[in-house]
C-alpha positions as CSV (number, residue, x, y, z in Angstrom):
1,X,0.0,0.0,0.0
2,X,0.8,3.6,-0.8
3,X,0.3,7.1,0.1
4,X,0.8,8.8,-3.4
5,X,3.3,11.0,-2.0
6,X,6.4,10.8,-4.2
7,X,9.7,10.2,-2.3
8,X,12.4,10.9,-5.0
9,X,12.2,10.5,-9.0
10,X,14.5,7.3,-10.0
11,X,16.3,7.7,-14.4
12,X,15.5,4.9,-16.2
13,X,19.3,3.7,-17.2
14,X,18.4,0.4,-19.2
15,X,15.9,-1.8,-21.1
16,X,15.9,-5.3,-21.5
17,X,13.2,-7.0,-23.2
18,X,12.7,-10.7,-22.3
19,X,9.9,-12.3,-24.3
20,X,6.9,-10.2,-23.7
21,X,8.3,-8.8,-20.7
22,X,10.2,-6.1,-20.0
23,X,13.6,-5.8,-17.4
24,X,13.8,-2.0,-16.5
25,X,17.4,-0.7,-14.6
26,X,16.8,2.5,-12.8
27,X,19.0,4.4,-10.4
28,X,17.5,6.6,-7.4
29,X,18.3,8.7,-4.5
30,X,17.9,5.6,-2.1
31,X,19.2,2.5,-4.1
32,X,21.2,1.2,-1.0
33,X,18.4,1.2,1.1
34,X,16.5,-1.2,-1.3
35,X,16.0,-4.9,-0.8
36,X,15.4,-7.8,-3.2
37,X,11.6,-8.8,-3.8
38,X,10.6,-5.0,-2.2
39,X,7.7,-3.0,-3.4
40,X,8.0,0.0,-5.0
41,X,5.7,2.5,-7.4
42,X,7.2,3.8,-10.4
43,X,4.6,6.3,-11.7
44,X,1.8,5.0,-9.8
45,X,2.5,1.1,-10.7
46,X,3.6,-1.4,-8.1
47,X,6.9,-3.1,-9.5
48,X,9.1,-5.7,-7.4
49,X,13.0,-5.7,-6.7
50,X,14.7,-8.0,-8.6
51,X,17.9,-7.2,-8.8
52,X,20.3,-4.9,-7.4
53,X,23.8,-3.9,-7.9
54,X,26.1,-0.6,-7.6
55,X,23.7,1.8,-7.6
56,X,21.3,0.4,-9.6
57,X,18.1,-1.9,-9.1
58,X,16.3,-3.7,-11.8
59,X,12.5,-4.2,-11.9
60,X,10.0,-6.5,-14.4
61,X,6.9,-5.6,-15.9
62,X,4.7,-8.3,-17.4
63,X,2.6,-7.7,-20.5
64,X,-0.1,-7.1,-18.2
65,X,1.1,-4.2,-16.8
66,X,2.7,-2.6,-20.4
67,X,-0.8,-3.1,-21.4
68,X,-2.4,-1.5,-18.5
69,X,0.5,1.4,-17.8
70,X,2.3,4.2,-19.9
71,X,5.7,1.6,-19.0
72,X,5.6,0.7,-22.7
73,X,6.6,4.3,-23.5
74,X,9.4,4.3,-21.5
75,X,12.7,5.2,-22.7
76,X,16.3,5.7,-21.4
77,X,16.7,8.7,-19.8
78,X,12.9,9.1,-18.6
79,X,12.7,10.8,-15.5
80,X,9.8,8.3,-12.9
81,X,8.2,9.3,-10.3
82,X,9.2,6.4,-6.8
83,X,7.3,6.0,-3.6
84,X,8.6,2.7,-1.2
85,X,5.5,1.5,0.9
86,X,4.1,2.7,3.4
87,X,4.7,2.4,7.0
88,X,2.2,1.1,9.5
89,X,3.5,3.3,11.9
90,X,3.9,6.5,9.4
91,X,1.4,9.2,8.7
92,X,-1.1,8.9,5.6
93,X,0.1,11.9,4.1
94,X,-1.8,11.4,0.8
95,X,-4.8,8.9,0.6
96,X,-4.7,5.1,0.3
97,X,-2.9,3.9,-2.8
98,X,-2.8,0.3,-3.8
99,X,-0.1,0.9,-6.8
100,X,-2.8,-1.0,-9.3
101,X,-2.9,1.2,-12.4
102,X,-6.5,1.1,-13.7
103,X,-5.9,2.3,-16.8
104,X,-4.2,5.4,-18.9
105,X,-5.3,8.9,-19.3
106,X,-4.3,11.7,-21.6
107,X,-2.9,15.1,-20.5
108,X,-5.1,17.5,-23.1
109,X,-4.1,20.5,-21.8
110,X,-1.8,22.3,-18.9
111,X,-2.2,26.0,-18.0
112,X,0.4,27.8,-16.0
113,X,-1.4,29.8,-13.0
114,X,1.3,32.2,-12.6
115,X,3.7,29.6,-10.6
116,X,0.6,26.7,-10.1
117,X,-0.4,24.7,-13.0
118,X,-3.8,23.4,-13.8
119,X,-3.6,19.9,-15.7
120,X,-6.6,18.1,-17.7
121,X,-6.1,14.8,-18.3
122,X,-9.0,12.7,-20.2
123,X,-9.7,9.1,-20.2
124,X,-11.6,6.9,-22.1
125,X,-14.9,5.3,-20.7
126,X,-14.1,1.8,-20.0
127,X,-14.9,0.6,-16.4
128,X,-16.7,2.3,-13.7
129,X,-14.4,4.9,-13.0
130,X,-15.3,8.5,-12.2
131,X,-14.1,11.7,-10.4
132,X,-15.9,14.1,-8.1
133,X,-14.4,17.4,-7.3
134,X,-12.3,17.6,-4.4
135,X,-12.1,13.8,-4.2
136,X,-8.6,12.0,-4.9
137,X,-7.0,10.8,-7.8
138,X,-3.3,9.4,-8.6
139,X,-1.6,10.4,-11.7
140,X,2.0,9.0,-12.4
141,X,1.8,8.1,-8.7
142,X,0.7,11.2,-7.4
143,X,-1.8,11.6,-4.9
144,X,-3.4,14.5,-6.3
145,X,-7.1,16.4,-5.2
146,X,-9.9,16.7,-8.4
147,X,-10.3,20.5,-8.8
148,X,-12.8,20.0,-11.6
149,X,-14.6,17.0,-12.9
150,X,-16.6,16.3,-15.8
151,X,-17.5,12.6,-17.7
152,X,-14.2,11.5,-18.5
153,X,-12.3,14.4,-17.9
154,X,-11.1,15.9,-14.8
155,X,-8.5,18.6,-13.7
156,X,-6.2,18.8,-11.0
157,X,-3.9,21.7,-9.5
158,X,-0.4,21.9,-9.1
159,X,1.6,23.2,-6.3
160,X,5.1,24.8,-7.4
161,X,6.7,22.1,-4.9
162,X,4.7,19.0,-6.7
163,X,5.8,20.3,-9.4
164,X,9.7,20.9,-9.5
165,X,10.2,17.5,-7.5
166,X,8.2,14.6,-9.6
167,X,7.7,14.3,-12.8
168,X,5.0,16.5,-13.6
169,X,7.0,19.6,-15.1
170,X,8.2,16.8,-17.6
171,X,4.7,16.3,-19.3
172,X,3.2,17.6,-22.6
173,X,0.3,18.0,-24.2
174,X,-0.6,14.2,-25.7
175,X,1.3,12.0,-22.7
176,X,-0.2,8.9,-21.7
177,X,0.2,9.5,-17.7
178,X,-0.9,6.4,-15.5
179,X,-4.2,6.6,-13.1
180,X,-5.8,5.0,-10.3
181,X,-8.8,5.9,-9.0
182,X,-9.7,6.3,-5.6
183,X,-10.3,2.9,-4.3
184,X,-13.6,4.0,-2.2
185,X,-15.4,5.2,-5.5
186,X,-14.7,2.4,-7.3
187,X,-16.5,0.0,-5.2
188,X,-19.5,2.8,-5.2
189,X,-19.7,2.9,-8.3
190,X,-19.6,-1.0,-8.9
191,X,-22.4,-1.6,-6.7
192,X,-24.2,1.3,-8.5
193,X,-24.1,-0.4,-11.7
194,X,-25.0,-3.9,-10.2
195,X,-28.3,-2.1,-8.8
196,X,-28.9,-0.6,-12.2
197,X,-28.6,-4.0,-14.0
198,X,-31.2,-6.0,-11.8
């Protein structure tokens, strides 16, 4: 479990593809303090330690998660957004992140608010998924509050210090960035649409 509260940003340093997988190296702030078969969210999506050596660690993602997660578009150099799990005894900073990727959105448009920065990001309409304002969303791991929310569509505002330290400021206009919904709503809406269907 996570907190969507980004600990450092990690540089993807080499890809290996094995079959239909894919073998990621990245290097980060806290390398040495990582174990084999840990947990830890690159942009949102739970990955586990398989290797480390120097200081660099080496994660796999299954075709499942490439076909869920903006992974596939990863390249050397890319600049991902890391978050270890969370501590029992630590403060829930954020809200309650399980690191499950439901699916992709795009970032349609990004205004700059005189040093804030007000992001749109659309998805498409597949699953019960939805947004209320205020409520929380994760993009690209970031436990982020709706400002404005529409079908499909929703807005989100960033705070100069979100900004400069993930990957945010990175972003354009077209990116796939990674989302999971808040885990609450999801099972609202679920037994929403089981009502409607009987």
């Amino acid at each position: 479990m996570f907190t969507g509260i980004i600990e450092a940003v990690g540089v993807i340093e080499k890809i290996e593809k094995t079959g239909s997988n894919i073998n990621f190296t990245l290097s980060c702030p806290f390398t040495n303090e990582l174990k084999v078969d840990q947990s830890l969210a690159h942009n949102g999506c739970c990955l586990t330690v398989v290797e480390i050596f120097e200081n660099k660690y080496v994660v796999t993602a299954i075709d499942e998660t490439l076909e869920k997660t903006n992974l596939g578009r990863w390249e050397v150099g890319s600049v991902v957004n890391l978050e270890r799990c969370m501590m029992m005894n630590g403060r829930l900073d954020g809200h309650i992140v399980q690191g499950h990727v439901d699916h992709t959105g795009e970032i349609i448009d990004i205004e700059n608010k005189d040093g804030s920065y007000f992001v749109t990001v659309q998805y498409n309409s597949e699953g019960s998924f939805v947004t209320v304002p205020q409520g929380s969303i994760t993009v690209n791991g970031i436990s982020l509050t709706v400002a404005k929310s529409e079908d499909f569509q929703f807005s989100v505002a960033i705070i100069p210090y979100t900004w400069e330290f993930t990957n945010m400021k990175n972003l354009q206009k077209g990116d796939k960035v990674n989302l999971e919904f808040d885990i609450v709503g999801k099972y609202i809406a679920k037994l929403i649409n089981k009502q409607n269907v009987v």
